[in-house]
C-alpha positions as CSV (number, residue, x, y, z in Angstrom):
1,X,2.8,21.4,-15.3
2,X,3.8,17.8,-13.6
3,X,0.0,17.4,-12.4
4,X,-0.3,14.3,-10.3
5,X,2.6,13.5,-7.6
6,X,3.2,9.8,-7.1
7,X,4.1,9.0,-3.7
8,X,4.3,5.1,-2.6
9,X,7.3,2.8,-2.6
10,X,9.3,1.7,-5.5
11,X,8.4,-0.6,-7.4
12,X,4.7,0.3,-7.1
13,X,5.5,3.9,-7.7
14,X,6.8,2.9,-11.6
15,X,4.0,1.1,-12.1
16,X,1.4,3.8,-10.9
17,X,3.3,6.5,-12.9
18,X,3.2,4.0,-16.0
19,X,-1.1,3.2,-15.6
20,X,-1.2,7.1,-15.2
21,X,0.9,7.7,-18.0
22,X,-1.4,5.5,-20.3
23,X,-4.7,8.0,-19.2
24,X,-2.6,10.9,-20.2
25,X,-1.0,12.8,-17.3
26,X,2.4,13.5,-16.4
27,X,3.6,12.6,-13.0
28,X,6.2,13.3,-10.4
29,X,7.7,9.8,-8.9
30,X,9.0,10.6,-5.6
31,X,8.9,7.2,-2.9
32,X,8.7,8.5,0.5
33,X,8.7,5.0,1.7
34,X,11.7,2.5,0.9
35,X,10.9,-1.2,1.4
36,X,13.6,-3.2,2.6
37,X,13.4,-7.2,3.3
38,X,14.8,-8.3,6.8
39,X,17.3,-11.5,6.6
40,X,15.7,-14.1,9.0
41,X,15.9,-18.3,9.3
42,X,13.6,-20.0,6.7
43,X,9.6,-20.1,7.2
44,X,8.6,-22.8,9.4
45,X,5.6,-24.3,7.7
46,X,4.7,-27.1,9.4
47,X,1.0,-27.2,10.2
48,X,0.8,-24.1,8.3
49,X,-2.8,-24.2,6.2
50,X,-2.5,-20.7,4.3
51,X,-0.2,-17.6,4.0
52,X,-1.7,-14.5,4.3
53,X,0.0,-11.9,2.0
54,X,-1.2,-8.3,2.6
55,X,1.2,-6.4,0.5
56,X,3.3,-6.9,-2.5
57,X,6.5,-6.7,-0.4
58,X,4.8,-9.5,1.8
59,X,5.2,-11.5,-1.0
60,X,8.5,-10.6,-2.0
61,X,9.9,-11.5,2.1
62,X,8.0,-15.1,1.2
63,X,9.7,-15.6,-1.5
64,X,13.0,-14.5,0.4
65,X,12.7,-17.1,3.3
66,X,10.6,-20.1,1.4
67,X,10.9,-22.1,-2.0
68,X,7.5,-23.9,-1.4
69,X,4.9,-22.4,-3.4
70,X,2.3,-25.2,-2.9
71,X,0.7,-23.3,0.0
72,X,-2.6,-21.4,-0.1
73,X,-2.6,-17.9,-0.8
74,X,-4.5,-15.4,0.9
75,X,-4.2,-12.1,-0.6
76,X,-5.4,-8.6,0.7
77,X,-6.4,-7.4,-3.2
78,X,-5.7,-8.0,-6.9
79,X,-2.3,-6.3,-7.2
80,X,-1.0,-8.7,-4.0
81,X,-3.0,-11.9,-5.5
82,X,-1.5,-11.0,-9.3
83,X,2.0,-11.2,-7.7
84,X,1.6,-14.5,-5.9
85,X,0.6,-16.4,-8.9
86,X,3.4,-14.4,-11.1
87,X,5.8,-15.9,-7.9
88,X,4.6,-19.6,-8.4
89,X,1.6,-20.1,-6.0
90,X,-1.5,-21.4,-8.1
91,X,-4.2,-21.3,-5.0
92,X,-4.6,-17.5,-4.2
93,X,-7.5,-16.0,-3.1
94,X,-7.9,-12.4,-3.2
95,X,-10.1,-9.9,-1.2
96,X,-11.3,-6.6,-1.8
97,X,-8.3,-4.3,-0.9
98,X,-8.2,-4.3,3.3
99,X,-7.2,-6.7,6.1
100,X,-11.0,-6.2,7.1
101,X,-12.1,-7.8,3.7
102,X,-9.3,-10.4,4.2
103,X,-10.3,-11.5,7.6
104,X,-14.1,-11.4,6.3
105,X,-12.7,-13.5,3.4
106,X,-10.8,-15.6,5.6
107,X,-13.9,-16.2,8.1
108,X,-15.8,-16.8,4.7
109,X,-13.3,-19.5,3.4
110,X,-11.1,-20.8,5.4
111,X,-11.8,-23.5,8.5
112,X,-10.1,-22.6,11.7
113,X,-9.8,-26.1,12.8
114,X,-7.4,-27.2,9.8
115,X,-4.4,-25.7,10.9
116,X,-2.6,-22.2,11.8
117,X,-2.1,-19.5,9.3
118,X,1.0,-17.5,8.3
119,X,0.8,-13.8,7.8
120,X,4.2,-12.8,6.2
121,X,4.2,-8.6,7.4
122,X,6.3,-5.6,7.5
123,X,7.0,-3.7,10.8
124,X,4.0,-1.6,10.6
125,X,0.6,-3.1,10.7
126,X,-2.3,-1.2,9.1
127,X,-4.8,-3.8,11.0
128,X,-3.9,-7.1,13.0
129,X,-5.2,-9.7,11.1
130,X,-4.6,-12.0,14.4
131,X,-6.6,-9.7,16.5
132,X,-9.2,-9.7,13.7
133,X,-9.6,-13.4,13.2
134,X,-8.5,-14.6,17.0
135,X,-12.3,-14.1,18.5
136,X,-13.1,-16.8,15.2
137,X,-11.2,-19.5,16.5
138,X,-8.2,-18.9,14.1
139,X,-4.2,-19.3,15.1
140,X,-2.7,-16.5,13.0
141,X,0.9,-16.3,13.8
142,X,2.9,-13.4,12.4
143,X,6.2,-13.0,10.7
144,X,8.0,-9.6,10.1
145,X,9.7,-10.0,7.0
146,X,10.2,-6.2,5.6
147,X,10.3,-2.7,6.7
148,X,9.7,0.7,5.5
149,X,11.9,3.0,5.8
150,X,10.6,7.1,5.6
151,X,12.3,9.7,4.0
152,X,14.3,12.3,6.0
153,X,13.7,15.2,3.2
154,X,11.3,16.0,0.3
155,X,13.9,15.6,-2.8
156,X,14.8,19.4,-4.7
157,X,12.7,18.1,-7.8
158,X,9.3,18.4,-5.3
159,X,10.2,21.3,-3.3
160,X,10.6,23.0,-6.7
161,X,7.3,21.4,-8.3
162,X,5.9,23.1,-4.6
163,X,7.1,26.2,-4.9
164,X,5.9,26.5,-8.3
165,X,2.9,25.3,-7.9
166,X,3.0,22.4,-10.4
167,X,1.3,19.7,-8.4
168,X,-2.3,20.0,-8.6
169,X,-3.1,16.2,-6.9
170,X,-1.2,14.0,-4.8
171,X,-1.8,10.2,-4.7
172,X,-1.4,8.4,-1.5
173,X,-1.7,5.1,-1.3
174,X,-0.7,4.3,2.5
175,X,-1.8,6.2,6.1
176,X,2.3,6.2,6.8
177,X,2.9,7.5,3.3
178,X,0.7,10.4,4.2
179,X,1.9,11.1,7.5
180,X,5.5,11.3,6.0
181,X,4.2,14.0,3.3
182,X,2.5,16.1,5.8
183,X,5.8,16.0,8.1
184,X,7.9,17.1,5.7
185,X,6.2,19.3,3.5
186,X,5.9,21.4,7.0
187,X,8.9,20.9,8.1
188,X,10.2,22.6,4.6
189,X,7.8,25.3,5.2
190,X,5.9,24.6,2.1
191,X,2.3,23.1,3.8
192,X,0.9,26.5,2.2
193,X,1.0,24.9,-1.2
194,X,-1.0,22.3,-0.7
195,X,-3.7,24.8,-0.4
196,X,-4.2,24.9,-4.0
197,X,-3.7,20.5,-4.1
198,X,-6.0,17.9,-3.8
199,X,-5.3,15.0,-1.9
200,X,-6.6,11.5,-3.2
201,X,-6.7,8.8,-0.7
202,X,-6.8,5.2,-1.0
203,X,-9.4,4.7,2.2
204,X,-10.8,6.9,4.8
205,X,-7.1,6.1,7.1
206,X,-5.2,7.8,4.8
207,X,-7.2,10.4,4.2
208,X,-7.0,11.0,8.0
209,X,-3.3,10.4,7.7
210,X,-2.9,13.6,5.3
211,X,-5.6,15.7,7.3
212,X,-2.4,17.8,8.6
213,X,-2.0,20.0,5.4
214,X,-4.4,22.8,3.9
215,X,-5.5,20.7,0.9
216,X,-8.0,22.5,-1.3
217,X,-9.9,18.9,-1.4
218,X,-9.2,15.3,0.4
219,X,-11.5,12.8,-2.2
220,X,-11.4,9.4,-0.6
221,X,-11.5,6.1,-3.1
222,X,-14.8,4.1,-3.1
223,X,-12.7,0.6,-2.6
224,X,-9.2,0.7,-1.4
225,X,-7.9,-0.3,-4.2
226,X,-5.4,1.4,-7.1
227,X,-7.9,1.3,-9.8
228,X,-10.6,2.8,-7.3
229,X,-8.4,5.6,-6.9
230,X,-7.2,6.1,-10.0
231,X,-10.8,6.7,-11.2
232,X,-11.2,9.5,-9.0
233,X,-8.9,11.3,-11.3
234,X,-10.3,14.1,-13.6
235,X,-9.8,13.9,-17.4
236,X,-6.2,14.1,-18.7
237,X,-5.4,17.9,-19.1
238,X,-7.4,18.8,-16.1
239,X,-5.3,18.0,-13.3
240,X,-3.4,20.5,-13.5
């Protein structure tokens, strides 16, 4: 029996299924989401105090439009700080999983008075860190450097694992991950089988995100973070 089903983007989804792997369980990788970078003209960084990096990917775009690395890092959790350093920046700052523990972070940390910050996104915003920090007397402009792109189809390998009833959890990490799921396991006629999955969510969003399915049980991680929702898991051998 596969047991857990591993839903985020590549390369994140490798890297979940390998962490998993090491507790014991056998997965099913299948990325409903695939990142791509947008081309655009070089970062303007003048007056520019501190990036704001709320995703992996984020990074990645950075890195795509930018060769400076002597700029400030502020980083939405450890996975997205751990990158940034690995990339070349050596002042990152990491908060506790969510653009609301960024912006608290930010208000915590950072002086609005020293100059405008950058926040490197992809199309889709899970919270405006502009809106957030704007009322505070911070200049946040935005940059778009990536997209995610959802699947049209759930591959043959997890309609099978479906039908069979070989998935006993699903991990999502992402509200739009989750919507995707729920779209298409319906549209394949298959939102039955969830009935006998559980659904384990990264933060309350997601959870809300994948309330369109019959799960037997939605379990929400303390922290929105992938160790937080890793450790929700049940012993090796009893996930399925």
């Amino acid at each position: 029996m596969t047991g857990i089903l591993v839903t985020r983007p590549q390369p994140e989804a490798d890297q979940t299924a390998a962490d998993l792997a090491a507790r014991g369980f056998t997965t099913l990788t299948v990325p409903l989401l695939e990142v791509r970078l947008l081309p655009g003209p070089a970062l303007e960084l003048a007056g520019v105090q501190a990036l704001l990096l709320t995703s992996i990917n984020g990074v990645r775009a950075t890195l795509a439009r930018t060769d400076r690395r002597d700029l400030p890092v502020l980083a939405v959790g450890r996975r997205t700080g751990d990158e940034a350093r690995a990339a070349g920046f050596a002042d990152v700052r990491e908060a506790e999983g969510d653009a609301v523990h960024l912006a608290a972070l930010i208000r915590r940390e950072v002086d609005p008075a020293a100059g405008r910050l950058l926040h490197v996104s992809g199309v889709d915003l899970a919270a405006d860190l502009a809106e957030l920090l704007g009322p505070h007397g911070y200049t946040v402009d935005r940059i778009v450097g990536y997209e995610a792109v959802a699947a049209e189809h759930l591959s043959p390998e997890v309609v099978s694992a479906l039908r069979q009833a070989d998935i006993s959890i699903a991990l999502f990490f992402s509200p739009r991950t989750a919507r995707t799921f729920v779209r298409l396991a319906t549209a394949a006629g298959l939102a039955d089988r969830c009935a006998g999955m559980s659904a384990f969510c990264l933060s309350p969003a997601v959870a809300s995100a994948a309330a369109g399915l019959p799960w037997q049980a939605v379990r929400v991680a303390e922290r929105p973070a992938a160790g937080a929702l890793l450790d929700l898991l049940p012993p090796a051998g009893a996930a399925g």
